[in-house]
ZADOBA-726361 format. One record per residue (C-alpha): residue number from 1; x, y negated, z. Coordinates in steps of 0.001 Angstrom, whole numbers, plus 500000, padded with zeros to 6 digits. Example, Ala and Ser with C-alpha at 12.3 -4.5 7.8 and 13.67 -1.06 7.14 Angstrom:
<recs>
   pos       xx       yy       zz
     1   512300   504500   507800
     2   513670   501060   507140
</recs>
This chain:
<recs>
   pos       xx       yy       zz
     1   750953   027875   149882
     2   751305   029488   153354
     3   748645   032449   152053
     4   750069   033174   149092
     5   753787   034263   150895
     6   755038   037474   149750
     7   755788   039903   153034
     8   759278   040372   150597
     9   760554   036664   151851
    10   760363   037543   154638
    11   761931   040843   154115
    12   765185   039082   152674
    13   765173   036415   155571
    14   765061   039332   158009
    15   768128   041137   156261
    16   770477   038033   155795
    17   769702   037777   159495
    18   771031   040807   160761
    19   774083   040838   157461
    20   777400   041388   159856
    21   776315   042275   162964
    22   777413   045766   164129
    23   774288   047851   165001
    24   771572   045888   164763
    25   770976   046601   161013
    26   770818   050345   161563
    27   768058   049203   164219
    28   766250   047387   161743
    29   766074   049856   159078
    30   764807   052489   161775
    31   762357   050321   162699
    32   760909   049104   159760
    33   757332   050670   158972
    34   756666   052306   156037
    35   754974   049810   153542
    36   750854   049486   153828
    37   748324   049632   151359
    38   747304   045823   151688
    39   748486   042687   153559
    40   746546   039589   154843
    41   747817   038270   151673
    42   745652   040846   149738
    43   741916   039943   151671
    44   739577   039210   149368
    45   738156   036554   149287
    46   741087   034767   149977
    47   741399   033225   153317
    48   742299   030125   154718
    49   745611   030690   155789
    50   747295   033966   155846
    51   750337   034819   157560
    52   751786   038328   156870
    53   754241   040591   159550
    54   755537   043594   158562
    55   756941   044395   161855
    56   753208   043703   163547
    57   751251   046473   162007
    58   749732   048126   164389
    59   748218   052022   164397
    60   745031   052938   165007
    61   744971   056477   166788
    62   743007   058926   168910
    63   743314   056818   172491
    64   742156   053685   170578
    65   739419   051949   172076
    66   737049   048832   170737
    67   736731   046210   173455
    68   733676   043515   173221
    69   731633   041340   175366
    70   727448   042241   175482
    71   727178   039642   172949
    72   729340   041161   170017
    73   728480   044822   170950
    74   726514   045077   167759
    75   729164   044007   165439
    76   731314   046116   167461
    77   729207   049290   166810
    78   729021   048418   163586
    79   733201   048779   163088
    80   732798   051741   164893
    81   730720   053091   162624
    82   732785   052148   159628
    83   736074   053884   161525
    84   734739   056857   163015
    85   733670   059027   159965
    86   737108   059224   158389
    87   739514   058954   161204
    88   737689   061553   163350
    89   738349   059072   166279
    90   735579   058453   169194
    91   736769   054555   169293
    92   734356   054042   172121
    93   733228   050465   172582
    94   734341   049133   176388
    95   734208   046057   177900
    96   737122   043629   177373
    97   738093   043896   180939
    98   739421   047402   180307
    99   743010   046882   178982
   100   744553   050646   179650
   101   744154   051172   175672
   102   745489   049270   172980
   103   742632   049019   170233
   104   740801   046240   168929
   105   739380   043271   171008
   106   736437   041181   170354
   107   736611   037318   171783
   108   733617   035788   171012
   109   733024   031645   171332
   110   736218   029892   171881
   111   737851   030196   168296
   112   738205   026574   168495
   113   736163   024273   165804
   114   738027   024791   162957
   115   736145   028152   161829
   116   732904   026385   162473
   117   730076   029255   162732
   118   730978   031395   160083
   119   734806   031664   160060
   120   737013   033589   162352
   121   740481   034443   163348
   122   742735   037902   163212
   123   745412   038816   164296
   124   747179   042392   163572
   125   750122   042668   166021
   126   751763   046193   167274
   127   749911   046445   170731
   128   746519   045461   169396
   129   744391   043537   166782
   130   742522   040767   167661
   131   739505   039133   166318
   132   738049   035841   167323
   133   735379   033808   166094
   134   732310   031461   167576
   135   729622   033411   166947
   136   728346   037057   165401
   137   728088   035841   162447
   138   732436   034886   162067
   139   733230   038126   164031
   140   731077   040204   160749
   141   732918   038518   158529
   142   736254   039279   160514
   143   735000   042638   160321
   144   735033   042526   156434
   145   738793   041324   156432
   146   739711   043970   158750
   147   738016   046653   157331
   148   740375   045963   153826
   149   743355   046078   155623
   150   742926   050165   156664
   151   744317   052660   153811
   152   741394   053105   151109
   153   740840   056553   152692
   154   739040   055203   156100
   155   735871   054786   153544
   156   735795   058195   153225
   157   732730   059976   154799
   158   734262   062724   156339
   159   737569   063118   158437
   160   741302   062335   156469
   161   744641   063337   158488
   162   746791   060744   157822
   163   747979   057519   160014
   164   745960   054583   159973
   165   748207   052036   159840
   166   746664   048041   159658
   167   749145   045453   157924
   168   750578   042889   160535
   169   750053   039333   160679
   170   747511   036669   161573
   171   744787   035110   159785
   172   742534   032353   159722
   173   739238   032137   157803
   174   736425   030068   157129
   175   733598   029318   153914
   176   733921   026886   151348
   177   730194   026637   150825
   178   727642   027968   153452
   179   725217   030119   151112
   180   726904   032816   149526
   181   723968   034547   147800
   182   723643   037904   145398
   183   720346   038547   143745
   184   719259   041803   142582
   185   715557   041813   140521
   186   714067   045288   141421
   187   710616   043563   139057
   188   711778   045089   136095
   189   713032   048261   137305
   190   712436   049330   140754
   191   715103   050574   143144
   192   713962   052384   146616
   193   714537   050857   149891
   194   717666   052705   150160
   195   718545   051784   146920
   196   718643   048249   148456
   197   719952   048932   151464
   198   722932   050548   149444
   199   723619   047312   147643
   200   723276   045199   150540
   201   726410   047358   152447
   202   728516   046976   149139
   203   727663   043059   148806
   204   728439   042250   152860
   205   732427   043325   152268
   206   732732   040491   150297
   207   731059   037822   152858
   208   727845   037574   150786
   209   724848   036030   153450
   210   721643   035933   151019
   211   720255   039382   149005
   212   717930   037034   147064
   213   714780   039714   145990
   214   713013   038810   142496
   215   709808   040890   144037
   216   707769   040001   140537
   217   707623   039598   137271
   218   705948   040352   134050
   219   706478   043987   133837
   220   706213   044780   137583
   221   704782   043371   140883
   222   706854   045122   143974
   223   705497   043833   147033
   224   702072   045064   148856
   225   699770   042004   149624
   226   697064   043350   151326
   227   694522   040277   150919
   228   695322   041379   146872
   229   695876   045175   147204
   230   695803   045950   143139
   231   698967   043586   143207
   232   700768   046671   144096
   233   698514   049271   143339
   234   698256   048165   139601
   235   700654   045698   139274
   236   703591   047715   140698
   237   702984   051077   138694
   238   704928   049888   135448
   239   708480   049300   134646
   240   710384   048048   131259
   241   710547   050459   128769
   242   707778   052127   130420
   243   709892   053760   133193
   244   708517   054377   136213
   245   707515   052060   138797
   246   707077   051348   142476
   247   706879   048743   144982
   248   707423   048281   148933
   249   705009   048527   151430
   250   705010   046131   154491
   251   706748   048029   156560
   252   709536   048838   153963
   253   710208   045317   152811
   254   710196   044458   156597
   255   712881   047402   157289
   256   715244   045677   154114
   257   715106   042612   156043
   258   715762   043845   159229
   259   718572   045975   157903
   260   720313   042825   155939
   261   720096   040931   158834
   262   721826   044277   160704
   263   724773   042892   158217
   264   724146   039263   158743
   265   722409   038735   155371
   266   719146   036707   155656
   267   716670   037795   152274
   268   715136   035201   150539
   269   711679   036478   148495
   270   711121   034935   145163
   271   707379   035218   143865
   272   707784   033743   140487
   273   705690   031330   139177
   274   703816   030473   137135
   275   705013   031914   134458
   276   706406   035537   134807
   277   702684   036363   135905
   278   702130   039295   133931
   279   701849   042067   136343
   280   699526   039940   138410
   281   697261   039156   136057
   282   697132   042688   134297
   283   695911   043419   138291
   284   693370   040635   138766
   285   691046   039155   135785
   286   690457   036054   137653
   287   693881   035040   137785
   288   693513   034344   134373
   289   690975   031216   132528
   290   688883   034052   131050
   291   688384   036017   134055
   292   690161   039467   131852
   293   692515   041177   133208
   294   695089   041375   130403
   295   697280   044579   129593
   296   700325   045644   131192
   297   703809   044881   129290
   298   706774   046898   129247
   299   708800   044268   126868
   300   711438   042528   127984
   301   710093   038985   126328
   302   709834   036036   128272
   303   707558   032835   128484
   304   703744   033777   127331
   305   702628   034899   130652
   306   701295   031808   132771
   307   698912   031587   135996
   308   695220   029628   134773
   309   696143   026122   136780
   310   692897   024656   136787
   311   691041   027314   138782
   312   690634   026954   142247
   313   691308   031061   142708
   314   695034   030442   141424
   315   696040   028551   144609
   316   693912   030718   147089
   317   695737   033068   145508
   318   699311   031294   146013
   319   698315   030834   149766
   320   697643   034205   150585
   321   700483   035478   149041
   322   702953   033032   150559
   323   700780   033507   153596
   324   701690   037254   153751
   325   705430   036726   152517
   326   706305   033994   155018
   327   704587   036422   157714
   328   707049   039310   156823
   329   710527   036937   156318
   330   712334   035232   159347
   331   714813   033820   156934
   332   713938   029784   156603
   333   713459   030088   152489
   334   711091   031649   149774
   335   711584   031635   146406
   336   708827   030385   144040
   337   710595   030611   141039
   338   709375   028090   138105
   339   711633   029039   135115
   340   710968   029693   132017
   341   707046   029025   132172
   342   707055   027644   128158
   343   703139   028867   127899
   344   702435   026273   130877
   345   702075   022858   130034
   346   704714   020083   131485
   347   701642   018672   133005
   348   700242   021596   134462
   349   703255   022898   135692
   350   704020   019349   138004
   351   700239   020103   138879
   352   700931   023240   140115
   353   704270   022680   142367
   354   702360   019819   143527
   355   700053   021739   145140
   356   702278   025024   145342
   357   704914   023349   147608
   358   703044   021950   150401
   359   701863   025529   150961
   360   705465   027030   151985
   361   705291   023914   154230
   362   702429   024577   155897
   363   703686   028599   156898
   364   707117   026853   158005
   365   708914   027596   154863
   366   711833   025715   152398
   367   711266   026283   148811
   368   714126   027512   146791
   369   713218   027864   143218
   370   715339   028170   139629
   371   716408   024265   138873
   372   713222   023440   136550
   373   711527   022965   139671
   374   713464   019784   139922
   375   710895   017868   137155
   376   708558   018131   139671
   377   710285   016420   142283
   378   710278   018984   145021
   379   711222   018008   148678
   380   714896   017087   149570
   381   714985   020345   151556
   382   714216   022428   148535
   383   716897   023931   146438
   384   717133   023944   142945
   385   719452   027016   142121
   386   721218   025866   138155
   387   721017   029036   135843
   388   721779   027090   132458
   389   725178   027775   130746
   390   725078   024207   129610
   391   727645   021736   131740
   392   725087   018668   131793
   393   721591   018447   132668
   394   720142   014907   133977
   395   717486   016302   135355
   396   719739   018551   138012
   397   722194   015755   138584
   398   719387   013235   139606
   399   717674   015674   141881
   400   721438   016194   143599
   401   721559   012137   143556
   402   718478   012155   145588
   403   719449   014687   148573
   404   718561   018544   147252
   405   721625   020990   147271
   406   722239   022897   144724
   407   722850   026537   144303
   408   725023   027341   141769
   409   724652   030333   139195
   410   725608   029774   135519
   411   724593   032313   133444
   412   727751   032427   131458
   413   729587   032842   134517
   414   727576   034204   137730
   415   724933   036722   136115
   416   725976   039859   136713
   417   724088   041502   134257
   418   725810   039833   131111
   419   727759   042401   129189
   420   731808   042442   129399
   421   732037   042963   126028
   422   730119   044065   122792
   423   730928   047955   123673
   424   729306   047366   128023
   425   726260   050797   127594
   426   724532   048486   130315
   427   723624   044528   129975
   428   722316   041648   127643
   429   724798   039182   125977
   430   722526   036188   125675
   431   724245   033552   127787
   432   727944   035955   126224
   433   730305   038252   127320
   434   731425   037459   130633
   435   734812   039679   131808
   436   736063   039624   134883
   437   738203   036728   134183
   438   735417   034433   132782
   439   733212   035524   135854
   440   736384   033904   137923
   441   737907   031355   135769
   442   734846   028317   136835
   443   734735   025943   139694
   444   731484   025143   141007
   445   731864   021289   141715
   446   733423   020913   138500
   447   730813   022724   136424
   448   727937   020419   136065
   449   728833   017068   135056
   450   726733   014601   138194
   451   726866   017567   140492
   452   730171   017612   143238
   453   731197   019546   146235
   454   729041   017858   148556
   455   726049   018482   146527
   456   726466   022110   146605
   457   724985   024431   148822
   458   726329   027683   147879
   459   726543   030544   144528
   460   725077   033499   143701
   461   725333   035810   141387
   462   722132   037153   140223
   463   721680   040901   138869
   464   718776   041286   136356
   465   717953   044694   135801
   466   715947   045085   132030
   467   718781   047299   131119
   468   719773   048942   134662
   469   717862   052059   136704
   470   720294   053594   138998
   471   722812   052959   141777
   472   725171   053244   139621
   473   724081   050886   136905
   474   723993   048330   139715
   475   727572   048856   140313
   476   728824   048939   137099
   477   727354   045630   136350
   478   728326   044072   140135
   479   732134   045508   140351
   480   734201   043575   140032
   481   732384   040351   139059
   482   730446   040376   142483
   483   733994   039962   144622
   484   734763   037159   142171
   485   731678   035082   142798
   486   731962   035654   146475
   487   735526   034458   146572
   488   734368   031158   144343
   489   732228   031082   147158
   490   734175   031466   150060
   491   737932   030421   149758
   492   739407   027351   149142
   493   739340   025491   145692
   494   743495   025331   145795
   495   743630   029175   146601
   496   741882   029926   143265
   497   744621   031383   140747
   498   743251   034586   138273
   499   746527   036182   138417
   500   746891   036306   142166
   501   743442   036917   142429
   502   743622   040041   139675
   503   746898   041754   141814
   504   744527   041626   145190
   505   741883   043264   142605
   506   743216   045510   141625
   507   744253   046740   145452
   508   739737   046655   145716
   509   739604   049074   143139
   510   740987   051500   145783
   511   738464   050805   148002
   512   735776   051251   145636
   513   737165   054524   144840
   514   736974   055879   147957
   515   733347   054550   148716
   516   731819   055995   145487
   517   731521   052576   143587
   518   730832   053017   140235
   519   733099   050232   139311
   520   733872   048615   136161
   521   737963   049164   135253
   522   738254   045940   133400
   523   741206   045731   131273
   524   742164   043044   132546
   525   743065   044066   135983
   526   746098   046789   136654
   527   743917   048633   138838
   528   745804   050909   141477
   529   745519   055025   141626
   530   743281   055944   144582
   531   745916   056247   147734
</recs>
């Protein structure tokens, strides 16, 4: 496969060339760059087609400049951004009509159909690097390749002497599946806005476009609704274990959207329902049949909590909180949840989507919602997102047969939060012990038995948090599996090989270093020292 060359091939080809010929070896050799920390052949995820040069790299240095039209200035200040702290360079961003610099050019909208609107083209040649790509959203993801092709070191956060040398060659890039989601539940423990924000940097490298929020849930309920104030004020004080708890305010949740969509990352807000009610109901008596408020839990048991279906305050309820959400979210989806509600009836809960789903309608939102939802015969726009570890379920299949894509997220293979082995301090292990190889070895059109390629919107990787408080729990539980899922996601099906995939890994773990990841050194991977 033409990505999967080694830059050695074409080292031998080069010397058999020159073998005899008086001169031009010793020209060669003198010219031949010292080796760089990663190829095109080492991007993760994998691209399309990579096409390694070793004698293209090109040098980024003081008189460097970033060219870009209006349109991709933001993208371009955003490289900036991610260059200037460790190279000490002022990499000023000019317009792509001044050539007296070599640097890095932005060409925005003619990067021909092929990449579609998410894909792009790079090329890394001695004078200059290019990147091209159709629209903002390609050029980001360019951005993302690039960035992994610098030494380790430009992640640093304050200046590094050293050449900054990128890997020559070309690339060309596009998705496999358009939805590329991570989900991080900040119900049972809260993490701060910046907490978020954190996460959402550290997910974009790897091409991720959805930061799926689980806002509430039994033990916690993190969003301020201000037609239902002791949501928050009650509802978001408590935390499993009894740690302590927290929610966003308007303004905050609206600053984590606009600061995902700063990385080209739309949010989708699940509100889970009805079951995993808890912290709502501990807030409000009448969301309950008895009109009693009923007492907090700090547990991490699931299924008794379930909103009363027959009263007419449950779905004024629903409506102002979707009202509120869908107010506050520009992205196209929320997220009503549906799963595991065992102390709700199988009549009440069709009742209740049957009535629930019109509502996102009517405030000019799709419903996503954990595949149970499917029973209930949800709209052909809504999508059913499969968390089962089992490889057949009719129900999923049929909904797929009748038009709704599916996101996919198998426990045993896309939770984050599942333990790598008996000895992880952080996770559960009820769906098993996922390493970094089961998190990679799976295809998702080959998964669930009724369910193809074409059915198939996207994966995601969800991150439950029961067991996790910190920054760093996050990232021990995300890295590496999170760059796995995304490359499931993103590359082709015929680039996906674990021990390829585990060399370019082990090349991340450099990167990771260097930005303060709290990674997980699997085993399993040879992981490089820090450069």
């Amino acid at each position: 496969m033409r990505n999967l060359i080694s830059p050695l091939v074409f080292g031998a080809a080069l010397g058999l060339a020159v073998v005899g010929l008086p001169g031009l070896a010793d020209s060669a050799a003198a010219n031949n760059p010292p080796p760089t920390e990663r190829s095109v052949t080492d991007i993760v995820p994998i691209p399309v087609q990579a096409e390694p040069d070793s004698t293209a790299n090109f040098t980024l240095t003081a008189n460097s400049v970033i060219r870009a039209e209006y349109q991709a200035q933001e993208v371009a200040d955003y490289l900036g951004g991610l260059l200037r702290p460790a190279t000490g360079f002022s990499l000023p961003v000019v317009d792509p009509s001044d050539r007296e610099q070599p640097g890095i050019t932005f060409e925005l909208g003619d990067a021909g159909p092929q990449v579609g609107d998410q894909g792009y083209r790079l090329a890394v040649a001695e004078d200059g690097i290019t990147l091209s790509a159709n629209t903002t959203d390609g050029l980001f993801g360019g951005v993302q390749s690039l960035r992994q092709l610098f030494p380790a070191a430009i992640n640093e956060s304050s200046v590094q002497q050293r050449d900054w040398t990128v890997g020559g060659g070309t690339v060309l890039d596009y998705p496999r599946f358009a939805q590329r989601g991570a989900m991080l539940d900040v119900a049972r423990h809260f993490f701060t806005p910046d907490q978020v924000k954190r996460y959402i940097d550290q997910i974009a490298q790897y091409k991720i476009n959805t930061l799926h929020l689980h806002l509430t849930d039994d033990q916690g309920w993190r969003i301020e609704i201000k037609s239902w104030p002791k949501l928050a004020e009650i509802g978001g004080q408590t935390a499993v274990n009894g740690d302590p708890g927290g929610y966003y305010t308007q303004e905050q949740y609206t600053d984590i959207v606009n600061y995902a969509a700063s990385r080209h990352i739309t949010v989708i807000p699940e509100i889970d329902m009805p079951g995993h009610v808890n912290a709502a109901q501990a807030s409000y008596g009448e969301l309950n049949c008895d009109g009693k408020p009923v007492p907090p839990r700090t547990d991490i048991e699931v299924g008794y909590s379930s909103l009363c279906i027959s009263s007419p305050t449950t779905y004024q309820f629903v409506d102002d909180v979707i009202r509120e959400i869908a107010a506050l979210t520009p992205g196209p989806y929320i997220d009503l949840g549906g799963d595991e509600a065992h102390n709700t009836s199988a009549e009440d809960y069709n009742t209740f989507f049957q009535k629930v789903t019109p509502l996102a309608a009517q405030y000019d939102k799709k419903i996503q919602g954990w595949h149970n939802i499917v029973v209930t015969n949800p709209p052909t726009s809504a999508i059913p997102q499969y968390w089962d570890t089992a490889n057949r379920n009719a129900d999923v299949a049929a909904a797929a047969a009748r038009g709704n894509k599916i996101l996919m997220s198998p426990a045993n293979k896309a939770y984050l939060d599942m333990k790598y082995n008996p000895n992880s301090p952080l996770g559960l292990h009820w769906a098993g012990y996922v390493e970094v190889k089961d998190a990679y070895d799976w295809d998702p059109a080959t998964f669930l038995e009724g369910v193809s390629e074409s059915q198939i919107i996207g994966v995601e990787a969800p991150l439950w948090s029961e067991t996790l408080r910190t920054s760093a729990d996050i990232e021990y539980m995300a890295f590496p599996r999170l760059a796995g899922a995304a490359e499931i996601a993103w590359s082709p099906r015929a680039t996906h090989n674990w021990e390829n995939y585990r060399e370019r890994l082990a090349k991340q773990g450099q990167i990771w270093t260097a930005q303060g990841i709290n990674f997980y050194r699997s085993p399993q991977v040879d992981w490089k020292p820090a450069g």
